[in-house]
C-alpha atoms as one frame of an Amber mdcrd trajectory, in Angstrom:
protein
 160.653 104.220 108.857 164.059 104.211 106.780 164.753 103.339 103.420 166.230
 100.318 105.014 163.380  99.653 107.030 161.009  99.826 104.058 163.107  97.038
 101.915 163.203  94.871 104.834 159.559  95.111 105.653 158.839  94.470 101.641
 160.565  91.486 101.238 159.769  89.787 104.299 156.184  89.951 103.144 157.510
  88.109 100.234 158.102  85.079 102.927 162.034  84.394 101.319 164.532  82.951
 103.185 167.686  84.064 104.239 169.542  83.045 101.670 166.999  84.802  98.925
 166.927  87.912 100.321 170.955  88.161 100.719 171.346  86.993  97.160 168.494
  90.002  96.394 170.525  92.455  97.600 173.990  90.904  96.200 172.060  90.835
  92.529 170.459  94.190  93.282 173.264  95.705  94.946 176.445  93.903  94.271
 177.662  96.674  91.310 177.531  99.304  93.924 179.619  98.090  96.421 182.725
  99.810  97.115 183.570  96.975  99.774 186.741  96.197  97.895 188.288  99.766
  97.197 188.135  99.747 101.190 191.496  99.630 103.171 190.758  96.799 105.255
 189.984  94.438 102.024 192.688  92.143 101.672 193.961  89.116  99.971 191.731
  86.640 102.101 188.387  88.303 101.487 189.319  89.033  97.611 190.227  84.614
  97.364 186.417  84.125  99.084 184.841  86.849  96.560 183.397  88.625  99.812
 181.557  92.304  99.591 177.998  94.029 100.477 178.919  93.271 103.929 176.702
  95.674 104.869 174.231  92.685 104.145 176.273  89.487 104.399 177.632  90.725
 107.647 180.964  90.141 109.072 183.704  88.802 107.178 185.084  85.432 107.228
 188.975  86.688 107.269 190.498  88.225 109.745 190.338  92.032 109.297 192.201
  94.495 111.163 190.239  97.951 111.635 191.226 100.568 109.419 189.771 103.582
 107.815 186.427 102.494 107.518 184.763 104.099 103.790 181.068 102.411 104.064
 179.572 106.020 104.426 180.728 106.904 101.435 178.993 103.785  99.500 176.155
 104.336  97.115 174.418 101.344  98.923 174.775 103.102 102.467 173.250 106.502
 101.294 170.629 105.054  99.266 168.876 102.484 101.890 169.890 104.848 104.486
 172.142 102.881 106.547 173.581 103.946 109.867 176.321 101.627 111.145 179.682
 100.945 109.622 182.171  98.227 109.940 179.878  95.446 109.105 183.321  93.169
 107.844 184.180  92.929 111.333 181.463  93.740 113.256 177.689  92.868 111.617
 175.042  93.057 108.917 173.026  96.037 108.946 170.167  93.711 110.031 171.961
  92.455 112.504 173.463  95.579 114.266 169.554  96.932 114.328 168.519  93.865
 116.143 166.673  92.539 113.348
């Protein structure tokens, strides 16, 4: 089991809802996203305050695919994170079938 796996597992046995357990991670995680230093940020997801895709999942705006830099977040190395593109593709959660 992942780092990823292990956070997961701990707050579900918490019994929050969705909504807790993304705001968690936004209040837990939110200063180390990199999510707007990324080339495919733009003017859209900056007006809706969007980031930590990684747990939010896919954005809102319309992003075209670019050079993608979530492997080189602090957030993806330190829950151990394997996917990428989660603005236009998926949460983490999600993409595991979670």
């Amino acid at each position: 089991m992942d780092e990823f796996e292990e956070k997961m597992e701990k707050i579900a046995a918490e019994g929050l809802s969705e909504a807790e357990i993304k705001k968690r991670f936004i209040d837990e995680l939110g200063d180390q996203c990199i999510c707007p230093d990324c080339p495919m940020y733009n003017q859209c997801a900056q007006e809706k305050y969007e980031g930590v895709y990684c747990f939010l999942g896919k954005s809102e705006c319309t992003m075209e695919e670019d050079d993608c830099i979530c492997p080189e977040c602090e957030v993806f190395e330190d829950l151990d994170l394997k996917y990428d593109l989660y603005c236009i593709k998926a949460s983490e959660k999600e993409l595991r079938g979670q």
